[in-house]
Structures are given as structure tokens and as C-alpha cells.
C-alpha beads as a LAMMPS data file, in Angstrom:
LAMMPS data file: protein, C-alpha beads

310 atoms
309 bonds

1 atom types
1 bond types

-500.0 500.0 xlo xhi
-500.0 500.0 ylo yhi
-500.0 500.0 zlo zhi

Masses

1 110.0

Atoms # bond

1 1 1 331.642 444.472 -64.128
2 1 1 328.370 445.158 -62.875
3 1 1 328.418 441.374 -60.997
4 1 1 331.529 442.139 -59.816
5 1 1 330.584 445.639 -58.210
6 1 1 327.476 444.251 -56.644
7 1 1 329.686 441.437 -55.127
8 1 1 331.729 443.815 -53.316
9 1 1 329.759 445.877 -51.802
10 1 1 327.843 442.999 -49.952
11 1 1 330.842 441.942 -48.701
12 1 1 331.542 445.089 -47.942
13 1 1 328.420 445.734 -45.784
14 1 1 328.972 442.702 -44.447
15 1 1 332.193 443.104 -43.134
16 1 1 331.360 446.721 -41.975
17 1 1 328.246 444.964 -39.963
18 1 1 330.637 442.554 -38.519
19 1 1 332.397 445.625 -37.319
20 1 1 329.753 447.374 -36.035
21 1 1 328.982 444.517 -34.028
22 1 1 332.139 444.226 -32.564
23 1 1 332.253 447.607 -31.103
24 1 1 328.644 447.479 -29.939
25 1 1 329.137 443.777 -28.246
26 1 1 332.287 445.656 -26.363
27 1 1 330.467 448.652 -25.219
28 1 1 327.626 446.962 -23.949
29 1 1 330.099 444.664 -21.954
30 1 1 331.830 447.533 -20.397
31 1 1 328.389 449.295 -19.756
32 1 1 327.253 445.645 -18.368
33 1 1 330.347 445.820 -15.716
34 1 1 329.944 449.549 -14.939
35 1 1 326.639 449.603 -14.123
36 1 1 327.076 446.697 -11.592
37 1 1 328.912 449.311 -9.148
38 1 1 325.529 451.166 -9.226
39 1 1 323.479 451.276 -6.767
40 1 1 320.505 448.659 -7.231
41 1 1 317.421 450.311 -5.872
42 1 1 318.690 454.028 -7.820
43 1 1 319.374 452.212 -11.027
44 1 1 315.672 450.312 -10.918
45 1 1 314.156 453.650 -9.650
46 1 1 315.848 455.305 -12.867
47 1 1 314.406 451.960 -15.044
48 1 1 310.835 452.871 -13.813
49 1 1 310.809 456.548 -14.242
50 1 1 312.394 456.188 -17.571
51 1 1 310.090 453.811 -19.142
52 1 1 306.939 455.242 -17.562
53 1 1 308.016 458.334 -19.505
54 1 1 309.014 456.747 -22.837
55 1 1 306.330 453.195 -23.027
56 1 1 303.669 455.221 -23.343
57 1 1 304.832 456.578 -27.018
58 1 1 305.767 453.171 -28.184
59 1 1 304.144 450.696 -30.474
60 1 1 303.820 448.353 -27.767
61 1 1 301.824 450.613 -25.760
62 1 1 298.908 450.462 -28.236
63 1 1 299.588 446.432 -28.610
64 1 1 299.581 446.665 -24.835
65 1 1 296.678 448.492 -24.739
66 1 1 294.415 445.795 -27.200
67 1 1 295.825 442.824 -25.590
68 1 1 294.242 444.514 -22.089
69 1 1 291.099 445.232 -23.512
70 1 1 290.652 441.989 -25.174
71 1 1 291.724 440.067 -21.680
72 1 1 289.495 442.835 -19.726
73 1 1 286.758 444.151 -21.407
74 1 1 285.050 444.771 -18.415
75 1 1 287.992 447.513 -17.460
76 1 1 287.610 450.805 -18.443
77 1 1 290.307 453.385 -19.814
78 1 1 291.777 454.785 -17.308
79 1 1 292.221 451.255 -15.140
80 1 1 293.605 450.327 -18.365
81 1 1 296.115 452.564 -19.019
82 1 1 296.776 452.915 -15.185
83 1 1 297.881 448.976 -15.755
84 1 1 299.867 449.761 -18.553
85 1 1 301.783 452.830 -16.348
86 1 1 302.943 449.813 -14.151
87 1 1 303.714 447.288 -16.778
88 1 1 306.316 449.982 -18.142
89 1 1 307.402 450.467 -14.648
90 1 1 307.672 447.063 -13.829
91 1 1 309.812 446.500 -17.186
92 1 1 311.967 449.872 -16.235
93 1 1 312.842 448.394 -12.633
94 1 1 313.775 444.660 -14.495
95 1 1 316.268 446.784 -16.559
96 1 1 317.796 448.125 -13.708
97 1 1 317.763 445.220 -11.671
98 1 1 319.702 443.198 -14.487
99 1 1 323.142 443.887 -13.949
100 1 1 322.396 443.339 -9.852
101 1 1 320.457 440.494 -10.269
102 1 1 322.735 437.787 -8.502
103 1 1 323.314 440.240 -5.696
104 1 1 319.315 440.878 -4.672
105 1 1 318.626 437.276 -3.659
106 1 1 319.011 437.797 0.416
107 1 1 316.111 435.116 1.603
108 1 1 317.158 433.788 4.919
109 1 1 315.043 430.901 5.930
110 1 1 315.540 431.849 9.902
111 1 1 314.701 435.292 9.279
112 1 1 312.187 434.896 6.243
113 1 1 310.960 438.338 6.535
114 1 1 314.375 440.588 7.212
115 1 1 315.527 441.003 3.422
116 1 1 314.451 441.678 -0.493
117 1 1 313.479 438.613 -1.631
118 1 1 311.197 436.306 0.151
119 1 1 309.041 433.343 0.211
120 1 1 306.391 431.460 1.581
121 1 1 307.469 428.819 4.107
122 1 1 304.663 425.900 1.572
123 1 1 307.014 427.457 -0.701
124 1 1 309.878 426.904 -0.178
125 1 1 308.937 423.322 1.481
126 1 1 307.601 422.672 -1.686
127 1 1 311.153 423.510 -2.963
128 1 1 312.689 421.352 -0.563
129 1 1 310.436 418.634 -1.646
130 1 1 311.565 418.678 -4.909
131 1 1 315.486 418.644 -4.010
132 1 1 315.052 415.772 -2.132
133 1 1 312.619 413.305 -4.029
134 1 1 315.286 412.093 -6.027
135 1 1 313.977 412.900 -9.529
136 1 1 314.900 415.377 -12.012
137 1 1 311.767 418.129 -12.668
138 1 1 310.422 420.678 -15.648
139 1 1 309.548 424.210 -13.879
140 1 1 307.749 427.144 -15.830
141 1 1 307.528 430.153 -15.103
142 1 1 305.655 433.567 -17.165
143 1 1 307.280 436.797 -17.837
144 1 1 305.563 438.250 -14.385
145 1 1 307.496 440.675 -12.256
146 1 1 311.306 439.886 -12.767
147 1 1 311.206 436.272 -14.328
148 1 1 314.737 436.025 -13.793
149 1 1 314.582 435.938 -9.859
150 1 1 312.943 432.508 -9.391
151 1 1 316.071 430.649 -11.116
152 1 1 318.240 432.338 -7.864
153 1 1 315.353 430.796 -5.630
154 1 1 316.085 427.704 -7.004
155 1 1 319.887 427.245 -6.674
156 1 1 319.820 428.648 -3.656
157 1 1 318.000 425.596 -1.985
158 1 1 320.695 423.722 -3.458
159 1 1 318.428 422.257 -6.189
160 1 1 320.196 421.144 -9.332
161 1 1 319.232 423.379 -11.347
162 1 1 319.486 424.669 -15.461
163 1 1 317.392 427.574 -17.105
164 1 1 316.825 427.697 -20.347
165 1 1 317.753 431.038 -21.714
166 1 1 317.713 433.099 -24.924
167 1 1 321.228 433.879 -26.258
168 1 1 322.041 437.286 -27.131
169 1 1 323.668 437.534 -30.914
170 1 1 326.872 439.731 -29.752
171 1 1 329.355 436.840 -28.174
172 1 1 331.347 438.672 -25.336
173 1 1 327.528 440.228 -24.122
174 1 1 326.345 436.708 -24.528
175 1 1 329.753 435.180 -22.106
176 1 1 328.969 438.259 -19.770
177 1 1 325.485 437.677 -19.339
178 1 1 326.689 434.096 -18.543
179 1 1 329.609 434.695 -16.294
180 1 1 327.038 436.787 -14.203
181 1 1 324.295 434.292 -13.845
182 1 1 326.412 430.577 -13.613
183 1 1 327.215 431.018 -10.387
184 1 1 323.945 432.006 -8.992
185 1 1 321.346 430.166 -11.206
186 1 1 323.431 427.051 -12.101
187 1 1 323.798 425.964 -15.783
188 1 1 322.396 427.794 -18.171
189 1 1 320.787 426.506 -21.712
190 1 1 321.015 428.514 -24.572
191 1 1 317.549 428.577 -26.680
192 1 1 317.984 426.997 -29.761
193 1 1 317.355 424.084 -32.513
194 1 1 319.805 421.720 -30.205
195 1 1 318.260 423.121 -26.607
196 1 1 315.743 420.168 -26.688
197 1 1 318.691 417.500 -26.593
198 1 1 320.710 419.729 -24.360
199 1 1 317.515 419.608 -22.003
200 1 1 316.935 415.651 -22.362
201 1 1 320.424 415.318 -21.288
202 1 1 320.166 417.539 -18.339
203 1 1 316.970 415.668 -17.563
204 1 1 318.778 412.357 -17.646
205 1 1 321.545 413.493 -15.465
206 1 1 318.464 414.374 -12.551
207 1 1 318.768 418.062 -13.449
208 1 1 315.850 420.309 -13.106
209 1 1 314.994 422.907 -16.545
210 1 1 313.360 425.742 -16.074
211 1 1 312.036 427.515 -18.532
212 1 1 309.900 430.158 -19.962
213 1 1 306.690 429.453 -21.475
214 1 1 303.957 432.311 -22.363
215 1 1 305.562 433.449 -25.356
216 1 1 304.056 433.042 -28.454
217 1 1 304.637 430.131 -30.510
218 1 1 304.068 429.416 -33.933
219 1 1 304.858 425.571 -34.634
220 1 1 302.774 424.376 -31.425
221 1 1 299.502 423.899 -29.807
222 1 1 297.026 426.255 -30.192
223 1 1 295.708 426.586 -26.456
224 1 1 293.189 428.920 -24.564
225 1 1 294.707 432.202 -22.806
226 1 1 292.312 434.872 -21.481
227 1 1 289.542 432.601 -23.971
228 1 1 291.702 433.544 -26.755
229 1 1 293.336 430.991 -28.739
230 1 1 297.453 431.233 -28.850
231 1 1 300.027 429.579 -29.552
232 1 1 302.474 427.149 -27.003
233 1 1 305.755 425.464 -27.428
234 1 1 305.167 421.935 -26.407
235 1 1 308.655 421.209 -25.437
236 1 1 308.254 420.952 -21.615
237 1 1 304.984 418.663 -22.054
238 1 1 306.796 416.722 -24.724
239 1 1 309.907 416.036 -22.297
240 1 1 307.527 415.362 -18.916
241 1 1 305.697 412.577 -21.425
242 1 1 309.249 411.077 -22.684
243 1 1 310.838 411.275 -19.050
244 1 1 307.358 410.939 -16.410
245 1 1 309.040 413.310 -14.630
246 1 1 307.119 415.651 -12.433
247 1 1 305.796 419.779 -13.885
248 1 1 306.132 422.745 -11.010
249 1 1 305.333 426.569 -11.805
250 1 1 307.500 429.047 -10.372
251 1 1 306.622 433.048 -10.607
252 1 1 307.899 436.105 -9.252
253 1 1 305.059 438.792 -7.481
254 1 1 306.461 442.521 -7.134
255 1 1 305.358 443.911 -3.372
256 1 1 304.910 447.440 -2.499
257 1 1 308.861 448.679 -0.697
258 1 1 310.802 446.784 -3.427
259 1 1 310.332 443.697 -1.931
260 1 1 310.100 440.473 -4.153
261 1 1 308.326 436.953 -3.957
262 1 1 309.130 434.020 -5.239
263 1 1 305.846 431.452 -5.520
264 1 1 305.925 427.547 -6.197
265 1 1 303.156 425.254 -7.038
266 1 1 302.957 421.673 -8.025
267 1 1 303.712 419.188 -8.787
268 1 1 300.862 420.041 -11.176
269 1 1 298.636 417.603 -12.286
270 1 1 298.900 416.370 -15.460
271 1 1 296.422 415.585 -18.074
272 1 1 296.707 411.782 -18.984
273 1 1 295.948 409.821 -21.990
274 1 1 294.303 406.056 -21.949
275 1 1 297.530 404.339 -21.683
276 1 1 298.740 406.553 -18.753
277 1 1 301.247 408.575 -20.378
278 1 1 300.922 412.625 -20.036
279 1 1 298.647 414.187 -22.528
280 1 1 300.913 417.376 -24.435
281 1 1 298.258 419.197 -25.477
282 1 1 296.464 418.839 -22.294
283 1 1 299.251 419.400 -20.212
284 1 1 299.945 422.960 -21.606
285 1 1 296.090 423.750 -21.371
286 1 1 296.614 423.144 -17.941
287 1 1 300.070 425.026 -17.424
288 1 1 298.649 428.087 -19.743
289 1 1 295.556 428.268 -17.470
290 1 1 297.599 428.176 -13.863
291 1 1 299.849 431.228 -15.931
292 1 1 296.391 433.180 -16.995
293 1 1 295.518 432.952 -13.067
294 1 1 298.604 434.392 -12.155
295 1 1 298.211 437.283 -14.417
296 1 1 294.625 438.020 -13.573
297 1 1 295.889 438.613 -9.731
298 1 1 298.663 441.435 -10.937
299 1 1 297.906 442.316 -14.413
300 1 1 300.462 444.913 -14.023
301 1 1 303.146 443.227 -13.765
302 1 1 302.823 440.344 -16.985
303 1 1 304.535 441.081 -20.388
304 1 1 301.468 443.326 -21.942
305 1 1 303.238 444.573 -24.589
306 1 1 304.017 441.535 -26.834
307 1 1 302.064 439.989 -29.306
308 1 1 300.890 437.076 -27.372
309 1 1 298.040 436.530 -30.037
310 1 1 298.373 436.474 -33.563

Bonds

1 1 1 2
2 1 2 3
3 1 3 4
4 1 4 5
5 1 5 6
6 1 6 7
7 1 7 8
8 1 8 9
9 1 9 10
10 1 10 11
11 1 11 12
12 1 12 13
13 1 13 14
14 1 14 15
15 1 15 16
16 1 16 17
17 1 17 18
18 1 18 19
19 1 19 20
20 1 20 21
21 1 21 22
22 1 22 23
23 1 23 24
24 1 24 25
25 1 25 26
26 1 26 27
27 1 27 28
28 1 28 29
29 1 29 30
30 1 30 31
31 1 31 32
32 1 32 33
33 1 33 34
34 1 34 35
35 1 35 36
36 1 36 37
37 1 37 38
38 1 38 39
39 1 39 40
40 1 40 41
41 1 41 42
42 1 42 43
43 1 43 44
44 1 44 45
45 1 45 46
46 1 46 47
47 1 47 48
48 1 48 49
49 1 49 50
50 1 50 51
51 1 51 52
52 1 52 53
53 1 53 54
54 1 54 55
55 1 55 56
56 1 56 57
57 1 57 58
58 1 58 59
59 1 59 60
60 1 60 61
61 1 61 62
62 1 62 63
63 1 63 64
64 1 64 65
65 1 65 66
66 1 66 67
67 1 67 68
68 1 68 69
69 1 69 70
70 1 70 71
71 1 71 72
72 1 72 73
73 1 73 74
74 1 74 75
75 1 75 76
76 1 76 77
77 1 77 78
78 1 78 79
79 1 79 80
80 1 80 81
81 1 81 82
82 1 82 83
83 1 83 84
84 1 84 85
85 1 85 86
86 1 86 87
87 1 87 88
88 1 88 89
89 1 89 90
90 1 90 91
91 1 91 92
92 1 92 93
93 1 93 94
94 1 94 95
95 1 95 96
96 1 96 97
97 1 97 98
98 1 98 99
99 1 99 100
100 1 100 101
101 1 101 102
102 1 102 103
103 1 103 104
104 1 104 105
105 1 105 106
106 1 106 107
107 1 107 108
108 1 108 109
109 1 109 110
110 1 110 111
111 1 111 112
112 1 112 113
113 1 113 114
114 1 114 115
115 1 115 116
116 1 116 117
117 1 117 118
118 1 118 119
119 1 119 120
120 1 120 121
121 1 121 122
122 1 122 123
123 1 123 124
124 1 124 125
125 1 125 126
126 1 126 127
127 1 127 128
128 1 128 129
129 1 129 130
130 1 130 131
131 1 131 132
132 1 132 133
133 1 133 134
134 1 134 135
135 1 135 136
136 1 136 137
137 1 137 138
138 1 138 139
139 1 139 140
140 1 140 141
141 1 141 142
142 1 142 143
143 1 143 144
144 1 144 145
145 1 145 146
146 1 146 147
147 1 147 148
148 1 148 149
149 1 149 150
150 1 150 151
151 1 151 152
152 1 152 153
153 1 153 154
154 1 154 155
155 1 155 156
156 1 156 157
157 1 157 158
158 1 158 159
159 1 159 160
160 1 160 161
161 1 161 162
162 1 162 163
163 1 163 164
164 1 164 165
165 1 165 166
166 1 166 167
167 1 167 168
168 1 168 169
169 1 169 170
170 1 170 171
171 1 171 172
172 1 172 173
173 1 173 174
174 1 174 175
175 1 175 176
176 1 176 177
177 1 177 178
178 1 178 179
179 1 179 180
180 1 180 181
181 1 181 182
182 1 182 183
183 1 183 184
184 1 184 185
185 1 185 186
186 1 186 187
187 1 187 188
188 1 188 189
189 1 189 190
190 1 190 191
191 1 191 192
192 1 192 193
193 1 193 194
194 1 194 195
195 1 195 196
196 1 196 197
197 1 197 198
198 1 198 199
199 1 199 200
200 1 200 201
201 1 201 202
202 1 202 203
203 1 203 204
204 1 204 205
205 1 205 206
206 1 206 207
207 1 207 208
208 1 208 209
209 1 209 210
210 1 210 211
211 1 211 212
212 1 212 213
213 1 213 214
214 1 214 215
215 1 215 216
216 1 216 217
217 1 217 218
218 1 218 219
219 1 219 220
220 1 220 221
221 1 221 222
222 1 222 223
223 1 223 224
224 1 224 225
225 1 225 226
226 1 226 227
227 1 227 228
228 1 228 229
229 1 229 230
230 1 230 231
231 1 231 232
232 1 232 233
233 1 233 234
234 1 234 235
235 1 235 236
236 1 236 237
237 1 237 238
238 1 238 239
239 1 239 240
240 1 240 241
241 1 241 242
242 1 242 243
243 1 243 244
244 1 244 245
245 1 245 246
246 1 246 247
247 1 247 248
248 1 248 249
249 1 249 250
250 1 250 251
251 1 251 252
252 1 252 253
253 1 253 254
254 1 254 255
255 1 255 256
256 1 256 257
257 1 257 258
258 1 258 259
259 1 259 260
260 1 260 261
261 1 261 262
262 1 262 263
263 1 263 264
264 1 264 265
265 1 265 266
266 1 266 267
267 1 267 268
268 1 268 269
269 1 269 270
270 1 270 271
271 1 271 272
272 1 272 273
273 1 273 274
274 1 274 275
275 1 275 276
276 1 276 277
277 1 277 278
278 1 278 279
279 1 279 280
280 1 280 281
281 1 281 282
282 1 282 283
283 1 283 284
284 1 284 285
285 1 285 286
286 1 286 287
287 1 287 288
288 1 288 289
289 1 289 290
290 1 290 291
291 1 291 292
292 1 292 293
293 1 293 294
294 1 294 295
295 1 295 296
296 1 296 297
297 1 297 298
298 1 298 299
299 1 299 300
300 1 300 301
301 1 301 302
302 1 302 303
303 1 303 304
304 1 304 305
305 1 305 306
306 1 306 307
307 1 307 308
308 1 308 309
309 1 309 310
């Protein structure tokens, strides 16, 4: 009898989760498709303030705050937290740039300095380059600024073009999210035990991935970060040794009157080993250290408050 209780009231939980899931998943859908008749600069302005107001009491903040002082121990206090102010800023205004995120992409390359979103003319040759050499490519890019904006620099100059993308668990968010970005950033690849295969394939059909990479990871390489060991997925160096195909870094640098950069280097040059194919762990050294530069020129706006090292 005892069993039989116990039995039921798991399923019972379960099934009341399942429900609870369901209504969430809807109401974040409709608040998804409300929020895009917002106004986009408001909406980010309301991101900032809010999360300068409520980071600060966080957990985070205090992981924030170690993960600073380990990277900058010359930095005192107050430039410290004055970084961290803009990190939860920066984080508020990606929140409210979400749901308006295929809209702010205005770059015109005849008038490159007349909109939102903008780019260096070695930039975007560089971009050009890389459409039209004929191969397929692995980009990464950090969590600097809003990470999702380079994957709209991308398709728009017509490159073939995939990110690699972490799934939501509700379904309909999960299709929203999707319906939003397809048309904008091109095919998008759900993170996952089978995105490696998905990614080969995309590869093979002269696609180019882009992907995320300064998170930490616990199977990988252990590689150097601010002189502090971490760990990397090796995925993207695993796929340029299989394929030979070329490694670019894309980022994202916030400017002063909500104006928005998109930077690309490369191809980078990858370690080797003696029978000429790329070297993995060498090859995310090398990627790691082009991300720590990045960060070191706007601390403020890089991913602070995760637990990069464990």
C-alpha cells in the first residue's frame, strides 16, 4: 500500500510539472511576441536600469566580483565594482534587445556609419573573403557585448551560415526563439549529444558554424585564460583537424549612443602537429588567448558572472 502510494504521487508531481510547464512555455511565448511591439532602445534602457539595480544582490555578483579580482589584481575596488555596474548593464540591455534582435541589424555598406550596427570596412572584407573562397569555415565568438549580433553580420553578407545554439527545455519558447532568428541568422543548431554530427554535416555541405566557446567545460582541454587554467570544449578544433577547414573569431564591442560593432579576425593561425594536421589542444590555446585579449580591452562587457573556473 505504501509502494503503491509512493507510486502515485510521483506520477502525480510529474504530471503536475508537465503542467506547469505548459502554461509557463505559453506565457513566455505570448510575452516573447508582445514585447516585440516595444520599443527597442526603451525596452534595453529598462534591461540596464533593472539589472544594475538587482545584479548587485545576486550570487553572481560576488562570483563576478572573484573572477575580476583574480583576472585583475592590479584593479582596485571601486574600478572593480564600477566593471561589474556595466557587466549587469550590459546583460540588462541583451535582455531587452532579445525579442528585437533581427530588427537592429541596419549596416549599410554605402553608408557604413548612418545606422546601429556597424563594421569595419577589413571587416567586413574579411567577411567577404570568406563567402567567396569556396570553403566551408568554424567561427567563435565569446559572450562579449550581445553575442547574438555577429550571427546577423554574417547572413547578412550572404554567407552560408549555421549557429550553434542552446535549446531552451519549454518546446513552443524553443520554436519561437527559432522562428525569430531563421530568417535572419540562417540555420540554427541545437546544442546537444548529436550537434557534433549535425555540425560535420553542415561542414560537408560548405556551411559555416558558429559557435560559442568561453564557457566552461568539463570533459575538455584544460587551457590558460587570464593565467588560470579552465576548461574548453574541443569540438571546433576537433572539426577544423577532421575537415582542414579554415578558424575566424567574430565578437560584438558595445559603443557609447547604443551603437554596436561587429569585429572579424582570421583566418587564425593554427597550431600544427609534425604531420601537418591542426594541433586541438593548441588550437584552443590559441582561440582562448585571442578571446582573453578581447576581454582585457572591455572587461565590462564579457560574461563576469559565471563560473568560468572551477
Amino acid at each position: 500500500m505504501a509502494l503503491d502510494t509512493a507510486r502515485i504521487a510521483r506520477q502525480s508531481a510529474v504530471r503536475l510539472k508537465r503542467a506547469g510547464d505548459a502554461v509557463i512555455d505559453r506565457i513566455t511565448v505570448w510575452l516573447l511576441k508582445g514585447l516585440r511591439r516595444t520599443n527597442p532602445d526603451r525596452l534595453a534602457d529598462f534591461g540596464a536600469a533593472v539589472m544594475r539595480a538587482v545584479g548587485p544582490r545576486l550570487r553572481e555578483h560576488r562570483i563576478g566580483r572573484d573572477n575580476l579580482r583574480a583576472a585583475f589584481p592590479q584593479k582596485s575596488s571601486e574600478e572593480i565594482e564600477r566593471i561589474l555596474t556595466d557587466v549587469w548593464d550590459n546583460l540588462g540591455r541583451i535582455a531587452g534587445e532579445f525579442v528585437h534582435l533581427d530588427r537592429l541589424w541596419d549596416y549599410d555598406p554605402a553608408r557604413p556609419d548612418a545606422g546601429r550596427t556597424f563594421s569595419t570596412p577589413a571587416a567586413f572584407a574579411r567577411l567577404d573573403g570568406m563567402r567567396d573562397d569556396g570553403k566551408p569555415a568554424l567561427i567563435f565568438a565569446p559572450h562579449l557585448a550581445n553575442w547574438e549580433l555577429p550571427a546577423l553580420a554574417a547572413r547578412s553578407a550572404g554567407i552560408n551560415f549555421a549557429a550553434v545554439f542552446r535549446r531552451p527545455n519549454l518546446a513552443a519558447t524553443a520554436e519561437t526563439i527559432i522562428e525569430m532568428r531563421a530568417g535572419s541568422m540562417g540555420a540554427m543548431i541545437a546544442g546537444g549529444l548529436d550537434a557534433p554530427f549535425r555540425i560535420a554535416r553542415a561542414l560537408e555541405n560548405g556551411t559555416h558554424v558558429g559557435m560559442l566557446v568561453d564557457q566552461h567545460y568539463e570533459r575538455g582541454f584544460k587551457v590558460t585564460f587570464f593565467g588560470r587554467p579552465c576548461g574548453v570544449n574541443p569540438t571546433l578544433a576537433r572539426l577544423a583537424r577532421h575537415y582542414d577547414c579554415p578558424i575566424y573569431g567574430i565578437r560584438c564591442i558595445r559603443h557609447p549612443g547604443r551603437r554596436l560593432e561587429v569585429d572579424l579576425v582570421g583566418p587564425v593561425e593554427m597550431p600544427r602537429d609534425p604531420d601537418g594536421r591542426v594541433n586541438v589542444e593548441g588550437t584552443m590555446q590559441t582561440i582562448t588567448s585571442i578571446i582573453e585579449g578581447w576581454v582585457r580591452e572591455h572587461p565590462e562587457q564579457w560574461l563576469w558572472v559565471h563560473r568560468r573556473w572551477r
